[in-house]
C-alpha positions, 0 to 999 in steps of 0.5 A, a space after each residue: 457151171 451149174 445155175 438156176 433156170 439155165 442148167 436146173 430148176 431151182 432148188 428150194 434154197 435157191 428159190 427161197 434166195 429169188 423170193 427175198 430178192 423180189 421181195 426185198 423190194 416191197 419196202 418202197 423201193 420199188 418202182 412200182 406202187 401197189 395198192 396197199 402202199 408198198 412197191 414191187 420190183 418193175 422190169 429192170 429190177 426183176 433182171 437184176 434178182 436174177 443176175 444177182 441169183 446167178 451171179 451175173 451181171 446185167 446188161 442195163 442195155 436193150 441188146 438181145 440177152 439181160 445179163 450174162 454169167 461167165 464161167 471158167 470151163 474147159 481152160 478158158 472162159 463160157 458166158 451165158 445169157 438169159 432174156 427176162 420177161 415179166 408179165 401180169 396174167 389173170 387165171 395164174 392160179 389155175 395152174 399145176 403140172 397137170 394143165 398141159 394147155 397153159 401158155 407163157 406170154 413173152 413179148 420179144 420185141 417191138 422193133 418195127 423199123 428194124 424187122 420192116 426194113 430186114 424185110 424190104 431186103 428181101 422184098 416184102 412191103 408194109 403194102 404186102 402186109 396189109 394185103 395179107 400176102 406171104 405170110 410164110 415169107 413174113 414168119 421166115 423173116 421175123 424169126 430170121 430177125 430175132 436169130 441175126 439180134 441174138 447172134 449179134 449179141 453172142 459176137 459181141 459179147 465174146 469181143 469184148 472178153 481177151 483171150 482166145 479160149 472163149 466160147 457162148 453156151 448158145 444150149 444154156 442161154 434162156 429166155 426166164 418168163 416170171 409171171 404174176 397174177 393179179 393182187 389178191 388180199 395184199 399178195 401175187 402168186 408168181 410162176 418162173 421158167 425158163 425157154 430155150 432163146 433160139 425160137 423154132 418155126 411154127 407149124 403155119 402162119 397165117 394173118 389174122 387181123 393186123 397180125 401175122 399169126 404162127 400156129 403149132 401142131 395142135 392149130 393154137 397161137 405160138 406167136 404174133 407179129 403187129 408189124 404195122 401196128 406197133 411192132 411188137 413180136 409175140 411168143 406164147 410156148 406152152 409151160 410144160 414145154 419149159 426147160 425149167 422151172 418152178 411151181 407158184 409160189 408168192 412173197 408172203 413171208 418177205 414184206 418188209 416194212 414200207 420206208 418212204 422217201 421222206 423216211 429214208 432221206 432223213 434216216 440217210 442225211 439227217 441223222 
């Protein structure tokens, strides 16, 4: 099996195909509302351009993987999985294969009482948080979290297809970070990649603040944890440690006309 962001990095034609998917939904549908009246594809539509560039099926569910493609290999059935996040970020065009600084931004989760309560098994309080106490027992945790979620997915998955020759490609399930910049004369530049799911430690961690923060290698921020503060769980890999991926690119040869609500109930059921 060979796919887009889980084998590859596109190929111009598979590119060009994302490109009219998100921007198929300029046309009003949408639920998003830019500026200039037309729409954009909100989190659950992009999930569904990518299933739909891999031929995947989407979840519509909060588990762990956003869809998942299955593939006839080895005799049986192989499924993989991919996570999507989107996210709006200033000084995206400054990106290029030479910046080796630019991070992605993928928020993981924001599932306080799940994390707080794997915790308290193991004997960590919310006081102990605010205390500022055991941060490495707290990093352990949280990661250890996000592990036990992803696997629980993959088992679940694999229960739910007969027959015995079936297995989860755990190599070649992602996370696809697609990120946008702001609107500049009527256009987003956008940015795929695509990460491995299974997150690796950090180098330390350390709080800061309300957050528990995991530094790499060069002491610069990985992730972040507001487990007090909201839960969410947050991880920023640098993009040139990406998997793979695509350079910026934008929609501009894919605005359809805007149709209006009013418009396409007439054009529906009053013709």
């Amino acid at each position: 099996m060979s796919g887009p962001f889980l084998t590859h990095s596109p190929s111009p034609r598979e590119l060009e195909d994302l490109q009219k998917f998100l921007g198929s939904f300029r046309d009003g549908t949408g639920n998003l509302r830019e500026p200039d009246a037309s729409t954009r594809a909100d989190y659950r539509q992009i999930e569904r351009c990518f299933a739909e560039l891999l031929d995947g099926r989407t979840t519509e569910n909060k588990a762990f993987y956003d869809f998942i493609v299955l593939s006839n290999e080895r005799g049986g059935i192989s499924i993989r999985g991919a996570s999507v996040k989107s996210k709006e970020m200033d000084g995206l065009h400054a990106y290029s294969e030479e910046n080796r600084t630019m991070r992605s931004y993928l928020e993981l989760s924001n599932s306080a009482a799940k994390d707080l309560a794997l915790c308290r098994t193991k004997g960590l309080t919310e006081e102990m948080f605010r205390n500022r106490e055991h941060p490495e027992e707290f990093g352990a945790t949280i990661l250890e979290r996000q592990a036990s979620e992803r696997l629980q997915t993959q088992r679940a998955y694999l229960d739910s297809i007969p027959g015995a020759n079936k297995r989860f490609v755990e190599e070649e399930s992602v996370y696809i970070s697609l990120l946008y910049s702001p609107m500049v004369n009527g256009e987003r530049t956008y940015l795929v990649s695509s990460f491995t799911s299974a997150l690796q430690p950090p180098a330390s961690w350390n709080f800061s603040g309300k957050r528990l923060v995991g530094v790499d290698n060069s002491g610069e921020v990985l992730y972040e944890w507001y487990a007090l503060s909201g839960g969410q769980f947050k991880y920023y890999p640098k993009i040139c440690d990406r998997i793979h991926g695509t350079g910026l690119f934008n929609l501009v040869n894919y605005k359809p006309a805007v149709e209006s609500l009013r418009q396409k109930i007439h054009r529906m059921f009053e013709r």
